[in-house]
Structures are given as structure tokens and as C-alpha cells.
N, C-alpha and C positions, 0 to 999 in steps of 0.2 A: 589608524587602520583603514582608514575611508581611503586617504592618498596611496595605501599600497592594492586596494580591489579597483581605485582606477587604470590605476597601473597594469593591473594582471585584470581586464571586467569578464576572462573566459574565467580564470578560478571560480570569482562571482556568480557567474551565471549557473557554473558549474554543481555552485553547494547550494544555492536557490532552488535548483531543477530535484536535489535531493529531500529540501525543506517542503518540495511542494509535494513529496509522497503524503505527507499530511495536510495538506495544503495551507503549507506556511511559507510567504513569499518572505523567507529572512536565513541570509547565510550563517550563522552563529547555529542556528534549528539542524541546516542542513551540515554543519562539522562535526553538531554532536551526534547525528544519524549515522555520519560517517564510522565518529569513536564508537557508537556502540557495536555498528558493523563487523569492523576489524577485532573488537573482543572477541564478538562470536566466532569468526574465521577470517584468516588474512587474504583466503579467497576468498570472499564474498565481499570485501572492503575494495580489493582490485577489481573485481568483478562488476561494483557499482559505481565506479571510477570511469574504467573503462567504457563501460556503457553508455554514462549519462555525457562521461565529453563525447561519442560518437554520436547521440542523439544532437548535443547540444551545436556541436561541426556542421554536423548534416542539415541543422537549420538555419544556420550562418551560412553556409555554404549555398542554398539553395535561398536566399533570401529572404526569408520570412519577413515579418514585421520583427523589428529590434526590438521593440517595447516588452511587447511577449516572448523574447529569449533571455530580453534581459531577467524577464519574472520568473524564468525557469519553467517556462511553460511545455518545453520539448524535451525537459529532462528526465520528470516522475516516471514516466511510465516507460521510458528507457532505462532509468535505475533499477526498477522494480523487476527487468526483464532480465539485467544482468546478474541480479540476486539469485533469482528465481532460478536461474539455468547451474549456475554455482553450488545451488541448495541441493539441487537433485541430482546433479551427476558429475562421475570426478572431471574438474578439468585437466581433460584435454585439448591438444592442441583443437581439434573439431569446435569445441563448445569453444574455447577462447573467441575463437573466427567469428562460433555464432552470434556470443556476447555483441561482439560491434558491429554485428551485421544487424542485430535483433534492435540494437538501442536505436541504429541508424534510421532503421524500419518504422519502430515505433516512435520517431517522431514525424515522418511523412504523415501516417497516421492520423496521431494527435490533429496535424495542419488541417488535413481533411477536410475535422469533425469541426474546429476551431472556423474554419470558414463557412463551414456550414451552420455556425450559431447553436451547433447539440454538443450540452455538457456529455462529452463520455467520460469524464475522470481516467479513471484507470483500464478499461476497457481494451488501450491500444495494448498494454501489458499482457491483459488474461487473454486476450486472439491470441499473441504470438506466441506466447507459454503454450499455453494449447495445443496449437499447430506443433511446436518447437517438441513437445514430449512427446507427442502421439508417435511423429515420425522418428524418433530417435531410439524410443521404444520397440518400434516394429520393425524397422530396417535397419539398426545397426547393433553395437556391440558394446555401445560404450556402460560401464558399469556405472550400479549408484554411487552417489555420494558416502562418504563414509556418515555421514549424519543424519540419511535417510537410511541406510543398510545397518548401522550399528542397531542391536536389540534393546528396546528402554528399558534404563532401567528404573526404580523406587520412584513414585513421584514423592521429592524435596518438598513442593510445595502449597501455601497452605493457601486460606479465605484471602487473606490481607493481600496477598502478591499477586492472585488471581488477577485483579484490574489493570496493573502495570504489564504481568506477564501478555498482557493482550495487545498493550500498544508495542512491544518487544513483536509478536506473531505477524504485525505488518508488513515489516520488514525480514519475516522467516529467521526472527531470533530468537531463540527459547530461554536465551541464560536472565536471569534474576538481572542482572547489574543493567543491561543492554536494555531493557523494560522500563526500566528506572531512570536510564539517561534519556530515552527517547519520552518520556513522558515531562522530565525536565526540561529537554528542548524545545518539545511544544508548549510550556508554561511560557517560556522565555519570549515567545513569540505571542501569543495570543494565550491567558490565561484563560479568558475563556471557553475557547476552542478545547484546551487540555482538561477542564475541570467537568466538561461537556462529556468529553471523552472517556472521564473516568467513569461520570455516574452511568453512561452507556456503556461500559466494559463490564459494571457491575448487574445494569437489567439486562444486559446478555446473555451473563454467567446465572443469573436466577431465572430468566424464561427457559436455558438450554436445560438447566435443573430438573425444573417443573415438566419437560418433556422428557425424561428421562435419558437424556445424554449423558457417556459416561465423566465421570466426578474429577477421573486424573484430568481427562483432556480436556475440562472446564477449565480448571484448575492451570493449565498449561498456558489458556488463553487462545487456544481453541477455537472456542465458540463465543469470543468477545471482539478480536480484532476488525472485522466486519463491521461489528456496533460502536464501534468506533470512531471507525470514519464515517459513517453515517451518521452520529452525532457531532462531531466536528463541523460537518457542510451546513448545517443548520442551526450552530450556535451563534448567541447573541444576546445583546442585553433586553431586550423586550421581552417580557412574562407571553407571548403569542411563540415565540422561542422554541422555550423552554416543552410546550404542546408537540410543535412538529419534530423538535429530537427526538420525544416521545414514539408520537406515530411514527418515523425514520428506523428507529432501532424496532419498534417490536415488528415493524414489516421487515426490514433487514433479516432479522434474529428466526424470523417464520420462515423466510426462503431459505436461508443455509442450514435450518436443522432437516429441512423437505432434501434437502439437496444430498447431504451428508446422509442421512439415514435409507438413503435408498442408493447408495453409492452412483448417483446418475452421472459424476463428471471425473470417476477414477481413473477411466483410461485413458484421460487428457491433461491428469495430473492435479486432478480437484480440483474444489471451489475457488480456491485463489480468493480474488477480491469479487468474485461476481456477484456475491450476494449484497454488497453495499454497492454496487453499483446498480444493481434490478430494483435494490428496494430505496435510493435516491431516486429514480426516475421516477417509481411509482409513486413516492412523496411530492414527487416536484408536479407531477402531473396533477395527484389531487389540491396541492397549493394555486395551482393556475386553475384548476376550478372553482377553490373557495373562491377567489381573488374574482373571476368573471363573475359568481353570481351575486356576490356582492355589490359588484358598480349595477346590476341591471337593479 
């Protein structure tokens, strides 16, 4: 399989840039993100397709460093863009446009920040989402999704699924099976990082508890996929680890229930991933503090 991704190295980079939604530099991560994708909607499988090769074009095209598109560094948050807009409203031809106009965008983005040495993670994603819903909501026509407009119905699911359904909420999947593959793909990749992920999907789901968030939408995974990848970024085999997952998720887990219960980011289309990304910076800040006053 090696001789056929040098062969095709844009496929490669392609299902990489989808691996790095969790940030796992490994194509095998990113085809099962794919499969879980296309379960959930066969738009949202074109949708992340399409996206991440116009991010991933746009920085081939524009020259980037190879190294970093080969790690699919231009693709996450172009994947994420073109979910994201498929999630919320039906595509049409408008939204197809914006899809690879959005993925394109956000990987200029990424470069930016990448040159200027500041982890934004997913960042370039939740601006353009943002931008992308406010304006489409207020000045045009286009109708929801059916999978944001349909009415929920019974939540199916129980305690045990709660942790998977969360790594499934990443990537704006809700179904049982798509949680389960996505949690499989990132074992496959870094066990770690997955097992990191789970016990953070779970202190997610018990801090959102303990604030009284409601039980279905814990339960849906909700108020876990945040703590998620905020324990992912910080997994590792050192017992010092295992400490700032800790700290990562319950500052994570504090900002999206603030966020959520005061509906502050409704009209931009919610939280999205900002709250793992506010509450990584505010870990990585207090990490660069431990770390100085230590050498002094």
C-alpha cells in the first residue's frame, strides 16, 4: 500500500489532513473518519472530501512547506469546514462553492498561524464557520439541513456509548456506529491519544452532569467532544501526562458549559470546537509557566 500512496502522495495527504482532525498524522485514521462520515451522510463524506483536497491544493499550489502538507497540516481545519457547512444547511449549489472556497481559506489560515509559531488547532475552522453561518443566516434563503431541522427524537442512548458518542460529535456525527469507528481510528493511530480521549469524554460527561446539563445531550456526546481533544493534545506516557489532561479537560469542560448555558455563540452557529481550543491555550500557557518557574 506504501507503493500505491507514493503513487497518488495527494490521496495521502489528503486522508492525513482528515487524521489530523484528531490530530493523528496516519492515513488509515483518516479513511476510517472518512467511513464514519459517509455512514452519517453521503453529504458530509463529499463534503469533507471536497474540502480538505481544496485546502490541501491551495497549499500545494501556493507553496507551502511539503513536509507540513504532507502531515496534512492544511487539511483539518478544512475538513472540519466542509462538514460543518453540510451539517447545517442543505447543500446547495451556494454551500457546495462555499465548501471549497472555505477549505481553500482555511488553509491560508492555518499557514499564517503556522508561521507565526501559534498552535491554533482548529481555530481556522470555527472563524470561517462562524463567519459562514452568521452571513447565510441573515442574508439569504438557504434552508437547514435536514439533520438540524428534523425534531429529535427518544434518546437511544445510554452511559456506556456516552464516551464514543463524543468522539462521533467531532466530526458532527451523532450515529452509535460513526463514534465507534472514529474512536477505533484513533486507537490505531496512537492508543494513547484514543484511551486519553476516552477517559476525557467521560470527566466531560460527569463535570457537564454535575452542572446540570441536560442528560439526553450529555448522553449524545455533547458536552464531551471538546474534552476530547483537549485530552488527545496532551496525552502521553509520563504520569506529569496524565495531570495536564486533567487540567485541559476540566478548563475545556468549564468554558463550554459557560458558553452553552448562556447561549453566547448561537447566532454564529455555536460552540463548535472553541472551547478545546480556549481551554488548550489556557493549559499550554499555564504549562509554559510551570516550565519557567521551574528552570529559575
Amino acid at each position: 500500500m506504501n507503493e500505491f500512496f507514493k503513487k497518488l502522495p495527494f490521496i495521502d495527504q489528503v486522508l492525513k489532513g482528515i487524521g489530523q482532525i484528531m490530530l493523528q498524522e496516519n492515513r488509515w485514521t483518516g479513511l476510517l473518519f472518512l467511513i464514519g462520515i459517509f455512514i452519517g451522510s453521503w453529504q458530509g463524506g463529499v463534503a469533507v472530501l471536497l474540502s480538505t483536497a481544496a485546502g490541501t491544493f491551495t497549499a500545494m499550489k501556493l507553496k507551502y512547506d511539503p513536509a507540513e502538507i504532507n502531515a496534512g497540516l492544511y487539511g483539518f481545519s478544512a475538513a472540519l469546514v466542509g462538514v460543518a457547512l453540510s451539517f447545517v444547511f442543505q447543500t446547495t449549489l451556494v454551500i457546495w462553492i462555499l465548501i471549497l472556497l472555505g477549505g481553500a481559506l482555511a488553509a491560508v489560515i492555518q499557514h499564517f498561524f503556522i508561521q507565526k509559531k501559534i498552535p491554533v488547532f482548529t481555530f481556522p475552522f470555527i472563524i470561517i464557520t462562524w463567519v459562514a453561518v452568521f452571513v447565510l443566516h441573515h442574508f439569504t434563503q438557504i434552508p437547514a439541513s435536514e439533520m438540524i431541522s428534523a425534531p429529535a427524537g427518544p434518546a437511544d442512548y445510554d452511559d456506556f456509548l456516552t464516551c464514543t458518542n463524543a468522539f462521533g460529535e467531532v466530526i458532527f456525527q451523532g450515529g452509535v456506529f460513526s463514534g465507534i469507528i472514529f474512536f477505533v481510528a484513533v486507537f490505531i493511530s496512537s492508543p494513547a491519544a484514543a484511551l486519553y480521549g476516552l477517559a476525557g469524554a467521560v470527566l466531560g460527561a460527569y463535570l457537564s452532569h454535575m452542572n446540570g446539563e441536560p442528560i439526553d445531550k450529555i448522553h449524545m456526546g455533547l458536552f464531551g467532544f471538546n474534552a476530547v481533544l483537549s485530552a488527545i493534545v496532551f496525552s502521553g506516557f509520563k504520569k506529569i501526562d496524565g495531570l495536564w489532561v486533567l487540567l485541559a479537560v476540566i478548563i475545556t469542560v468549564a468554558i463550554d458549559d459557560l458558553l452553552v448555558d448562556h447561549n453566547t455563540l448561537s447566532e454564529v452557529g455555536g460552540v463548535l470546537t472553541f472551547p478545546f481550543v480556549a481551554g488548550t491555550w489556557t493549559t499550554l500557557l499555564i504549562q509554559k509557566l510551570f516550565k519557567t518557574k521551574k528552570i529559575e
